[in-house]
ROSE-4610 file (N, C-alpha, C; in Angstrom, 1 decimal, always signed):
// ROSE-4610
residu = [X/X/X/X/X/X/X/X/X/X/X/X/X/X/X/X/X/X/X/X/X/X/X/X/X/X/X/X/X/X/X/X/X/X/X/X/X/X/X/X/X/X/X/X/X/X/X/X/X/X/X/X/X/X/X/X/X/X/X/X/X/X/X/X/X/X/X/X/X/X/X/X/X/X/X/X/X/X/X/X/X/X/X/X/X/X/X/X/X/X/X/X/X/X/X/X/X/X/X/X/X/X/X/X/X/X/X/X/X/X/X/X/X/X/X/X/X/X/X/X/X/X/X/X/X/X/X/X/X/X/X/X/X/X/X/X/X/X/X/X/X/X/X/X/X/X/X/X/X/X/X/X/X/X/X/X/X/X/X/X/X/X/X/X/X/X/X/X/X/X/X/X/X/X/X/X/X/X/X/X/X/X/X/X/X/X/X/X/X/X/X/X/X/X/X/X/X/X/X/X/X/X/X/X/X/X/X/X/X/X/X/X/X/X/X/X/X/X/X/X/X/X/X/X/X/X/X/X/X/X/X/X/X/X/X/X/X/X/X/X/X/X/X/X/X/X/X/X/X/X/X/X/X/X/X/X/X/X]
num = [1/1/1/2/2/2/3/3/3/4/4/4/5/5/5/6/6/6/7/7/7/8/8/8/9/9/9/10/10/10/11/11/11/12/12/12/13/13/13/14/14/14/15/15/15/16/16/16/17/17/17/18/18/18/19/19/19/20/20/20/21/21/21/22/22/22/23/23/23/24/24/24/25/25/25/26/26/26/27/27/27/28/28/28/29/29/29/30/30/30/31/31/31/32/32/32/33/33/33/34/34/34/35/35/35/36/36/36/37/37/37/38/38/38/39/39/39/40/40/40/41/41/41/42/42/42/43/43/43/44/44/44/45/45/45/46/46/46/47/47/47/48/48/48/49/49/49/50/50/50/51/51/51/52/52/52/53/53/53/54/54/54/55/55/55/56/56/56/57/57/57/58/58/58/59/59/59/60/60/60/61/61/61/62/62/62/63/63/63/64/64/64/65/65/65/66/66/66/67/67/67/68/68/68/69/69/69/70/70/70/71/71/71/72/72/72/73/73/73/74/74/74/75/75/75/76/76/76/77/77/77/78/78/78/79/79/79/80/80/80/81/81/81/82/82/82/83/83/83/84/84/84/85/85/85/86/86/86]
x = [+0.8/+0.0/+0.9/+2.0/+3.1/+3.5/+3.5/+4.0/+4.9/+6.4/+7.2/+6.8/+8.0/+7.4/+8.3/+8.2/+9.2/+9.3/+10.4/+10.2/+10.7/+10.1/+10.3/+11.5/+12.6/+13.7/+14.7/+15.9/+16.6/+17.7/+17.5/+19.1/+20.0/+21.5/+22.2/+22.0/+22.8/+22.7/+22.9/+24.4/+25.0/+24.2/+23.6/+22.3/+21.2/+20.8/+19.8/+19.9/+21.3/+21.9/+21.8/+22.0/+22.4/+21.3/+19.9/+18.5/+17.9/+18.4/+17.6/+18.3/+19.6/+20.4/+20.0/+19.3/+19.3/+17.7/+16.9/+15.1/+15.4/+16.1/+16.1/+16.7/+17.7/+18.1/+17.5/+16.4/+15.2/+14.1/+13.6/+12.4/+12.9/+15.0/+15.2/+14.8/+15.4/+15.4/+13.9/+12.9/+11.2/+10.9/+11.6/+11.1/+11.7/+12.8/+13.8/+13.4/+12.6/+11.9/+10.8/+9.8/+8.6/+8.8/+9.5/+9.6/+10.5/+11.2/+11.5/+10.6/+9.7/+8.1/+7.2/+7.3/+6.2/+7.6/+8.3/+9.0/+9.1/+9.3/+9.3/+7.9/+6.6/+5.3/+5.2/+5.6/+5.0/+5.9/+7.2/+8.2/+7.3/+7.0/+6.1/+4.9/+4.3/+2.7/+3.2/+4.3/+4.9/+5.3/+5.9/+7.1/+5.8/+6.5/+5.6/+4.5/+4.3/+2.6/+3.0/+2.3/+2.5/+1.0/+0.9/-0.4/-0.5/-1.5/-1.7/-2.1/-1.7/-2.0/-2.2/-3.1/-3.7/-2.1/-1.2/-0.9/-1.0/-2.0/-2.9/-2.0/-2.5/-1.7/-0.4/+0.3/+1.8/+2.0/+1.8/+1.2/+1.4/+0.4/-0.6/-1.2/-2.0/-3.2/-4.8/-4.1/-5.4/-6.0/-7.2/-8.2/-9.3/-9.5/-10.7/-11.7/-13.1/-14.5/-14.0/-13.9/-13.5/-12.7/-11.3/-10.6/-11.4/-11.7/-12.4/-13.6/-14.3/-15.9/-15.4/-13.8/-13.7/-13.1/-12.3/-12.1/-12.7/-13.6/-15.0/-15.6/-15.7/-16.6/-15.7/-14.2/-13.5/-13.3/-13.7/-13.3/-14.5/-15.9/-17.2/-17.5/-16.7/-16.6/-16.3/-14.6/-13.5/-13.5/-14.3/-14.6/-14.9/-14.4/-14.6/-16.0/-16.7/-17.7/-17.4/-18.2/-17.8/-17.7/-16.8/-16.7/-16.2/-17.0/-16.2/-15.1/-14.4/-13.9/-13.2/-13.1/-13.4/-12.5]
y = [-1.2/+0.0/+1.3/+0.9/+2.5/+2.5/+3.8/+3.9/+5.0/+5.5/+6.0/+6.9/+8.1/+9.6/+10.0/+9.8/+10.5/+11.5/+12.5/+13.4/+14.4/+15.2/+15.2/+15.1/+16.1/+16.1/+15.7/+15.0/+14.6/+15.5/+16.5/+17.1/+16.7/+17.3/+17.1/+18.2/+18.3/+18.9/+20.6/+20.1/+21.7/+22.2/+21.6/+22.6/+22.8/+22.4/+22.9/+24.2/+23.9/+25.4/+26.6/+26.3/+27.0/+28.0/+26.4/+27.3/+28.1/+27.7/+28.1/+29.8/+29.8/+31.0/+31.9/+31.8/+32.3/+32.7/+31.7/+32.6/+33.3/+32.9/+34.0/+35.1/+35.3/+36.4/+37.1/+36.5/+37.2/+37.7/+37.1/+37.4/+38.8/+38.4/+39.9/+41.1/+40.9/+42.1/+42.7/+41.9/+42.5/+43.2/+42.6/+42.9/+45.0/+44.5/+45.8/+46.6/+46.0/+47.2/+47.7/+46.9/+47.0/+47.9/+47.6/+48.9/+50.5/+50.1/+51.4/+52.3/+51.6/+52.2/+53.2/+51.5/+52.4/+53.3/+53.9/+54.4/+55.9/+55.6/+57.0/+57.7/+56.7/+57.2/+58.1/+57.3/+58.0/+59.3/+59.2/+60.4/+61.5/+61.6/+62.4/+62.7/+62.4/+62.4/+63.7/+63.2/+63.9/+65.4/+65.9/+66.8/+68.1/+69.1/+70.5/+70.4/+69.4/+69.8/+70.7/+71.8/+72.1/+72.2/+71.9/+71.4/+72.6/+72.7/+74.3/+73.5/+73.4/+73.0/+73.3/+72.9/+73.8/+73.6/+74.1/+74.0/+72.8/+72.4/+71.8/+70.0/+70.2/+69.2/+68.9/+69.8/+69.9/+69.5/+69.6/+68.9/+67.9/+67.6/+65.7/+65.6/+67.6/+67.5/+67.3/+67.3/+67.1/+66.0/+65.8/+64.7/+65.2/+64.2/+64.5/+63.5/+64.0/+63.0/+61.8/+61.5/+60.4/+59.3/+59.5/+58.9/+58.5/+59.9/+59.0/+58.3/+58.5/+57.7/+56.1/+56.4/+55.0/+54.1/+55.0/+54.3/+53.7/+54.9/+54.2/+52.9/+52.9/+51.7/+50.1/+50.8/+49.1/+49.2/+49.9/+49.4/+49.2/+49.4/+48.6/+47.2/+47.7/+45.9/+44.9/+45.1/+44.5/+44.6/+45.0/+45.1/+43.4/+43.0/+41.9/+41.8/+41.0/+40.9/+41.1/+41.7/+42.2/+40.9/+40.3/+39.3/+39.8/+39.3/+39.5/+38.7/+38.8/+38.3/+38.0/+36.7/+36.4/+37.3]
z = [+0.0/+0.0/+0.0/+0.3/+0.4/-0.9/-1.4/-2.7/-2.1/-3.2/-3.0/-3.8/-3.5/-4.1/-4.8/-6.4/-7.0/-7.2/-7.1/-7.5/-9.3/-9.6/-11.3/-11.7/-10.7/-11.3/-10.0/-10.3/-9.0/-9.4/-8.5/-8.2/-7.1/-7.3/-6.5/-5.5/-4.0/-3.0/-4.0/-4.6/-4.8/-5.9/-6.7/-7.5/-7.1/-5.6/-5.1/-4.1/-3.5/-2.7/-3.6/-5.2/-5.9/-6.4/-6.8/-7.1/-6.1/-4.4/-3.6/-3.5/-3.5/-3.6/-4.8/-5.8/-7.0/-6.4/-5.7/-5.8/-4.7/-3.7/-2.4/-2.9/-3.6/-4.4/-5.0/-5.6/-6.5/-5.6/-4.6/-3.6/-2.8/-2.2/-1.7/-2.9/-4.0/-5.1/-5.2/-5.4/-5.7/-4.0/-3.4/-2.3/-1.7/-1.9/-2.2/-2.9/-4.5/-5.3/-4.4/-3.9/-3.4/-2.1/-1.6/-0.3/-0.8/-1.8/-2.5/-2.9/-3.4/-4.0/-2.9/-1.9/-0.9/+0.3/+0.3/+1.0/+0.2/-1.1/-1.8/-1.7/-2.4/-2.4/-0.7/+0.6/+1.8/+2.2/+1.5/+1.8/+0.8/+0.1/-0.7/-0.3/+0.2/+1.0/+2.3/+3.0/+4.3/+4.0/+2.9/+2.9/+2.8/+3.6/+3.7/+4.1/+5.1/+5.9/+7.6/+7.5/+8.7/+8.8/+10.3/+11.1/+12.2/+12.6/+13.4/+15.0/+15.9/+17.0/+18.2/+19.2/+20.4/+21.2/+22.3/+23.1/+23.8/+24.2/+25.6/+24.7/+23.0/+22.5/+22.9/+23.0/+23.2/+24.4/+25.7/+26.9/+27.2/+25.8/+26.3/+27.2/+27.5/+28.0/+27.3/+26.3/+25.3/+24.7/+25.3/+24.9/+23.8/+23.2/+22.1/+22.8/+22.3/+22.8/+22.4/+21.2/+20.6/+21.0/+22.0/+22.1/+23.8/+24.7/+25.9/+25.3/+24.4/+24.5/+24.3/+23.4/+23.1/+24.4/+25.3/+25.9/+27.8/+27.5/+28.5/+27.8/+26.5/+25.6/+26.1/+26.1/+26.2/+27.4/+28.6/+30.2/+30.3/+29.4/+30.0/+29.3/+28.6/+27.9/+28.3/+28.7/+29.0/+31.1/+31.1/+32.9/+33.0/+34.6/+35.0/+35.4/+35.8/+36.5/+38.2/+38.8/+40.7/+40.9/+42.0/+42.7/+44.1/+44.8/+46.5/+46.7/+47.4/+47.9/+49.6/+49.9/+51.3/+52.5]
């Protein structure tokens, strides 16, 4: 019932270090393009924005509704249930 598994092509050890060296080589390169792309595209998005800001920001006395409403939302969520204890 055991059948053996051939495979299509039988290489030796050192042609397979060789192909594996050759696609890892190729996966860093696309990969190196591909963060080139998105590293240039977001340096471009960034250059010359100036933002006008309250003080109170500067601080990090400044809260928005938004960030407490959310974070009342996940301490009523994420709350234990009361338990006494003895």
């Amino acid at each position: 019932m055991t059948q053996s598994v051939v495979p299509p092509k039988m290489r030796s050890s050192t042609d397979w270090k060789t192909e594996i060296t050759r696609y890892r080589q190729l996966l860093l390169d696309k990969r190196k393009e591909t963060d080139d792309l998105i590293s240039s595209a977001k340096h471009t998005d960034v250059c010359n924005v100036v933002k006008v800001v309250d003080k109170s920001y500067l601080q990090r006395a400044y809260h928005t509704d938004e960030s407490q409403a959310f974070t009342e939302q996940a301490i009523k969520k994420y709350t234990l249930n009361k338990e006494c204890a003895f």
